[in-house]
C-alpha positions in Angstrom: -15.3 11.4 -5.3 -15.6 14.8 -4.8 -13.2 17.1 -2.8 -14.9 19.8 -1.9 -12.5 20.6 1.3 -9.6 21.5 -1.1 -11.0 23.4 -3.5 -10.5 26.7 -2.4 -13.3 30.2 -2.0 -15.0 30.7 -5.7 -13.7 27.8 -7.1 -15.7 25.3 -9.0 -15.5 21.7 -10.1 -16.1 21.2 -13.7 -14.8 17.4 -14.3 -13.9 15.1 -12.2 -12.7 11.4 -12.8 -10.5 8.6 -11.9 -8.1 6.7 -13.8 -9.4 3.8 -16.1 -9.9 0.6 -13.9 -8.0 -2.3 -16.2 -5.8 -0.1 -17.4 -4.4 1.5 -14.6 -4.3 -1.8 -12.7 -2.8 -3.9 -15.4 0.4 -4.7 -12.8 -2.6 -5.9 -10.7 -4.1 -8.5 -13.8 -0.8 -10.0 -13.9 -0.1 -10.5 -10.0 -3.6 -12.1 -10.3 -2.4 -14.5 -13.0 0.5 -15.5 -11.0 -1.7 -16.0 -8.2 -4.1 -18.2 -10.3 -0.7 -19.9 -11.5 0.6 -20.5 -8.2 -2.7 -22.2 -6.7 -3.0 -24.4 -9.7 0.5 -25.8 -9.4 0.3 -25.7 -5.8 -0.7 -29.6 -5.4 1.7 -30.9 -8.2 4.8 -29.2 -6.3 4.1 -29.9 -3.2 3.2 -33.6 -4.3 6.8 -33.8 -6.7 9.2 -32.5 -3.4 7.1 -35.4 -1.0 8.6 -37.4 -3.3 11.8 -36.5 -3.3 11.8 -36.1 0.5 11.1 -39.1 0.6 14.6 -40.2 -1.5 16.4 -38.2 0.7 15.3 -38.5 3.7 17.7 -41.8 3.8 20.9 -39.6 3.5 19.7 -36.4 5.6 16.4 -35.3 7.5 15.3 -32.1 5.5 11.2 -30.6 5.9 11.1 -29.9 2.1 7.0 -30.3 2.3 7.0 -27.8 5.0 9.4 -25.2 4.0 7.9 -25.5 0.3 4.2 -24.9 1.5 5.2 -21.9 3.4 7.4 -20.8 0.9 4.3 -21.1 -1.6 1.4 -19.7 0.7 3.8 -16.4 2.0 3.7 -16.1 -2.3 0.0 -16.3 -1.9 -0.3 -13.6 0.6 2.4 -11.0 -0.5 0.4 -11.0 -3.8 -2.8 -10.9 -2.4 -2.0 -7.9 -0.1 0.0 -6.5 -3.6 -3.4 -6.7 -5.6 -5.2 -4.8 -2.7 -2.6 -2.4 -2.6 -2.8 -1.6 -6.3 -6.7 -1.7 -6.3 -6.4 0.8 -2.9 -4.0 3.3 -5.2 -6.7 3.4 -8.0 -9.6 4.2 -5.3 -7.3 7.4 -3.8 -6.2 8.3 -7.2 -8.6 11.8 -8.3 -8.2 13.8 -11.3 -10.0 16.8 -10.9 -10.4 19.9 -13.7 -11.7 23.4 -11.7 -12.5 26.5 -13.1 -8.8 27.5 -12.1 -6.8 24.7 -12.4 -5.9 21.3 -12.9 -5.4 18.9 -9.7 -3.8 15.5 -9.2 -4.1 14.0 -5.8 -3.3 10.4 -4.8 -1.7 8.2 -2.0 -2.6 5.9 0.0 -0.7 6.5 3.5 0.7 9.4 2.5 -1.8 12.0 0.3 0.3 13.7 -2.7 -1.4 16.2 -4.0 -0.2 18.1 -7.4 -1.8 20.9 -9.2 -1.0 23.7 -11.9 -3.3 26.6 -12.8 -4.1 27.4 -16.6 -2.2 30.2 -17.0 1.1 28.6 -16.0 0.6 25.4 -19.0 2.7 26.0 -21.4 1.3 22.7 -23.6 -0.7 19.8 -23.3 -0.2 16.3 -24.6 -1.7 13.2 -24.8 -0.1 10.1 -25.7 -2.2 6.3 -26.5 -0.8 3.6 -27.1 -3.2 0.5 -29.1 -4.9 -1.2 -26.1 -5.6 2.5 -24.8 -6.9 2.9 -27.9 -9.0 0.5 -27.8 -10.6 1.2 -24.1 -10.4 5.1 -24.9 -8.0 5.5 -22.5 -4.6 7.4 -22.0 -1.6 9.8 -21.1 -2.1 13.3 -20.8 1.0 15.5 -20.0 0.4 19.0 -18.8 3.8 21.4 -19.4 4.5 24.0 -17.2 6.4 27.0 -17.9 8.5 26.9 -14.5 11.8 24.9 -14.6 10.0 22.1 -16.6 7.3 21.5 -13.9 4.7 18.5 -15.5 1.9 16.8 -14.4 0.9 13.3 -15.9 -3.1 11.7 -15.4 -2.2 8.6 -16.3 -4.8 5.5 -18.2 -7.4 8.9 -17.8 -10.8 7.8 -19.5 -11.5 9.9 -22.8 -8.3 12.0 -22.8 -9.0 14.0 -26.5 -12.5 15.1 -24.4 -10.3 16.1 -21.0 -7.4 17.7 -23.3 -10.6 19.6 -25.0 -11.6 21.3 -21.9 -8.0 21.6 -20.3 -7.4 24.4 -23.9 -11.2 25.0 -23.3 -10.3 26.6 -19.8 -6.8 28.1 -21.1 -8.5 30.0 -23.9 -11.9 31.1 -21.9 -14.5 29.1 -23.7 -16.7 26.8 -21.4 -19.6 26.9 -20.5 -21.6 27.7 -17.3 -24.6 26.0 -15.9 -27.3 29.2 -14.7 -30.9 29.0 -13.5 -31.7 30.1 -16.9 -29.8 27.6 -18.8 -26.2 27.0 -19.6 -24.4 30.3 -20.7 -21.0 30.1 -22.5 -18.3 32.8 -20.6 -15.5 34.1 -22.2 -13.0 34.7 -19.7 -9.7 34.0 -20.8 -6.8 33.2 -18.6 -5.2 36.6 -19.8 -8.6 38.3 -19.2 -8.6 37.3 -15.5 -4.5 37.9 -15.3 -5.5 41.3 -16.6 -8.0 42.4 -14.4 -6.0 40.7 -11.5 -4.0 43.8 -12.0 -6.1 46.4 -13.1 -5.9 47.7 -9.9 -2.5 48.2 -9.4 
């Protein structure tokens, strides 16, 4: 999962994740149910326009068998090439906390990649509704200061813990893993804005 080719010269990965699978893809359960639907009432339909074909087919020659079953089975596909679609989104969807930033990337076909470093959030939230609740899932917003710029991790596993270390890395107080153990570092955003321009 990781991205090590865009993460830039002293940067680290501290998290990484991707959204949570039944959650994110809950378009995709229910494209699945229709599918499910549709092959169960395949037979039945196809079986009740035989019959009235064969009413009709007195007064005026029409292939309602045919033109049903391909109606039904190009429903088949499209949702079966949906379904993969959505599960092929999920898969290319990253969230990714660094020592800098936070980063969004997804796309499929096209690769969208979204980012904002701690000291431009302005506020965090996070936002569950019952069923995300329920599979500790949800919505975090990140806020930024510049003409209302936001990014969303949607259905993100465990948001409270990712929120935790999202004002973990805007107030400076994570921890490091060194050979001789793990070693919490304060350095703040400000701190490193400050000594940014220390030289100047």
């Amino acid at each position: 999962m990781r991205h090590t080719k865009d993460i830039r010269s002293g940067e680290r990965i501290l998290f990484e994740t991707k959204p949570r699978f039944f959650m994110y893809l809950k378009s995709a359960v229910i494209k699945f149910i229709a599918l499910l639907v549709i092959i169960f009432i395949f037979e039945p339909v196809v079986s009740v326009v035989a019959r009235i074909q064969n009413y009709i087919i007195k007064y005026i020659q029409v292939p309602l068998v045919e033109a049903t079953t391909i109606i039904m089975f190009f429903l088949m596909l499209i949702l079966i090439l949906w379904i993969i679609w959505d599960i092929l989104s999920w898969e290319y969807t990253t969230y990714t906390l660094t020592n800098y930033r936070v980063i969004l990337e997804k796309g499929i076909i096209r690769k969208n990649k979204s980012y904002m470093h701690y000291d431009k959030i302005q506020d965090v939230n996070v936002s569950q509704g019952l069923i995300e609740r329920l599979t500790t899932s949800g919505d975090i917003s990140v806020y930024g200061g510049h003409e209302n710029t936001r990014i969303i991790l949607n259905d993100i596993p465990d948001p409270k813990k990712v929120e935790d270390r999202i004002n973990q890395m805007i107030e400076g107080d994570y921890i490091v893993e060194k050979p001789s153990g793990p070693k919490k570092i304060k350095d703040s955003v400000m701190d490193r804005y400050d000594k940014k321009f220390k030289k100047y």
